[in-house]
N, C-alpha and C positions, 0 to 999 in steps of 0.2 A: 742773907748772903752778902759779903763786902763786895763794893764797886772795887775791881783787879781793871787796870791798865796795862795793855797790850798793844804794843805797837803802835802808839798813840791812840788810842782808842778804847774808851772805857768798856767793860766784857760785854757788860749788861745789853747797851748798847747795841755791840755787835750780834750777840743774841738776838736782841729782839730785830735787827735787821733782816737775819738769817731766817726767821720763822715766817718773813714776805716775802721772799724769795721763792716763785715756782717754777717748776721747769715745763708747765704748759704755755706756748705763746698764746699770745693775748687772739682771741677770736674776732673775728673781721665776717659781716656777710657776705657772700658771694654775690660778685660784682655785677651779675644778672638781676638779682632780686634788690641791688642797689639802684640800675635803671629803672627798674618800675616803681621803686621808693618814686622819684624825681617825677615821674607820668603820674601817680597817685597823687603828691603832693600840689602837681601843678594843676590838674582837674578838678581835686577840690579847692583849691585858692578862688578858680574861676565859677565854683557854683556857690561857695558861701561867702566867701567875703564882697563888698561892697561899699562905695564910696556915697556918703552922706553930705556933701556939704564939703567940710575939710575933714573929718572924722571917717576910720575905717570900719566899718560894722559888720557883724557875724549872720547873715541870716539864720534863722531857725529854721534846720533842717534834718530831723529825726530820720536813722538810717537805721537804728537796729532797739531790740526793747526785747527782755527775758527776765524771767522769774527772779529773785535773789534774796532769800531768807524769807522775811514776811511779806517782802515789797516787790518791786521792778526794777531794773536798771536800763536805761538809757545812754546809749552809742550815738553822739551827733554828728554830723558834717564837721562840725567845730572841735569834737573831740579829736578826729582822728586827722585831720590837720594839724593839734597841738603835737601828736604823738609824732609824726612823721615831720613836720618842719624843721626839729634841732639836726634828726638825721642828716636831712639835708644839708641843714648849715655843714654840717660836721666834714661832710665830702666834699662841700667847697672850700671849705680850711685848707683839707687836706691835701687838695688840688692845688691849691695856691703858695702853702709849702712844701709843695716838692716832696722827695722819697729820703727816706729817712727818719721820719718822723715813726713814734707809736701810731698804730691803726688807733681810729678812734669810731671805727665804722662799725656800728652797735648800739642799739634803743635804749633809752633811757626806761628801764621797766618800773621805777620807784614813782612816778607821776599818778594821781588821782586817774588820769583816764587809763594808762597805763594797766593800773588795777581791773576796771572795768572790764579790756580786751582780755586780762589773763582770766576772771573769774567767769568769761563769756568760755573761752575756750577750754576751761577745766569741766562746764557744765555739758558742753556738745564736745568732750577729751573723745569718745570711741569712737565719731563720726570724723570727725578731723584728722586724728590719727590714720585713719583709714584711706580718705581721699589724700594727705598729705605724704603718707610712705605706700603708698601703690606701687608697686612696680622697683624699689629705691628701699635698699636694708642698708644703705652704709650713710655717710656723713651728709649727703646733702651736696656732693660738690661739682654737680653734672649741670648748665644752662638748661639743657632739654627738661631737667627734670625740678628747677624752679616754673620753666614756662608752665609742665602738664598741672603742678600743685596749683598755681594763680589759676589758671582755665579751671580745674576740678571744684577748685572752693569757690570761685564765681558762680559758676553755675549751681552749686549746692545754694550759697547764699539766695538767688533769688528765686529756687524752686524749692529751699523748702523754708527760707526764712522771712520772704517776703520782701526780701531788700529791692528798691530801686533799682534796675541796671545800669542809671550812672552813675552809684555808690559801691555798687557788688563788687568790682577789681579793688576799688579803694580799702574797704575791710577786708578782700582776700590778701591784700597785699599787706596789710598791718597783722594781720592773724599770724602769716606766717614768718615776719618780722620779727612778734614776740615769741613766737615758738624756738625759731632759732638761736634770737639771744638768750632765751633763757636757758637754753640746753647745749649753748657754744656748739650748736651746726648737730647734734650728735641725736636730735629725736627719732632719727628711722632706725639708728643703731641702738638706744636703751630700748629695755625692756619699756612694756607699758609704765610698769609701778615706776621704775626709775624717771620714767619724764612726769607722769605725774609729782615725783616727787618735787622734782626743780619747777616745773612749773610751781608749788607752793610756794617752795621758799623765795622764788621770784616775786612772790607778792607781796 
């Protein structure tokens, strides 16, 4: 096909411009489940990190362990402070430049541990789904109904997973972090299959 200039601008170009172009805005978490990002992230700063001398060190502190293909995977203190720390950053950027900006308030699900929380949550998908759209078929955008999800998965986490109680909020709070980015707010609204789906391609 020949390069045609148009209006100053070569077609092709503009084509392939036009094919990034969506008319869904960019998805942002609800700014409840963003305070408890900041209480999760600051909880575990103060129970796994640690000051050595001059050096900052990670204590070993296993919070979660599940089946996965032939093996186990392991969820640390240290994992889910990597997963939760950029967020953070992200909202003090965004705080500090003012409105206007693209939302950049959203997990990073491409990260090694990242992987681990999604492959945790596609394996317990019917329980989670369950205590997370209780009560809540539409997008997720009620305060009361991020607090009942944190309480619900809490409490699941350490009565049936074994978790610590001062790690339980910390992975209920990352669980449903990755749920909603990966399904841009809309898991209580897809079908099951359909969040299954995004959760995959999330990973």
């Amino acid at each position: 096909m020949p390069y045609e200039v148009s209006g100053g601008c070569i077609f092709i170009c503009a084509m392939a411009n036009h094919e990034n172009i969506s008319d869904d805005p960019p998805y942002a978490l609800p700014s409840e489940l963003l305070q408890e990002v900041r209480e999760a992230e600051t909880d575990l700063r103060k129970s796994v990190q640690h000051i050595e001398g001059r050096y900052l060190v990670y204590r070993p502190t296993p919070i979660l362990e599940f089946p996965a293909g032939a093996g186990r995977i392991e969820i640390t203190g240290a994992d889910l402070l990597q997963f939760l720390q950029p967020l953070v950053k992200s909202i003090a950027l965004d705080s500090a430049e003012g409105r206007g900006k693209p939302p950049r308030k959203i997990a990073s699900l491409k990260s090694v541990v990242a992987r681990k929380i999604l492959d945790f949550i596609m394996l317990e998908f019917e329980e989670l789904r369950a205590l997370i759209c209780k009560d809540n078929k539409k997008k997720f955008p009620l305060s009361a109904k991020t607090t009942v999800a944190i309480a619900g998965l809490t409490h699941w986490a350490v009565d049936h997973m074994g978790v610590k109680e001062e790690f339980a909020k910390s992975i209920a709070t990352s669980i449903l972090v990755a749920v909603l980015t990966a399904t841009k707010g809309a898991f209580c609204k897809m079908t099951a299959k359909e969040a299954m789906e995004a959760l995959e391609r999330a990973s």
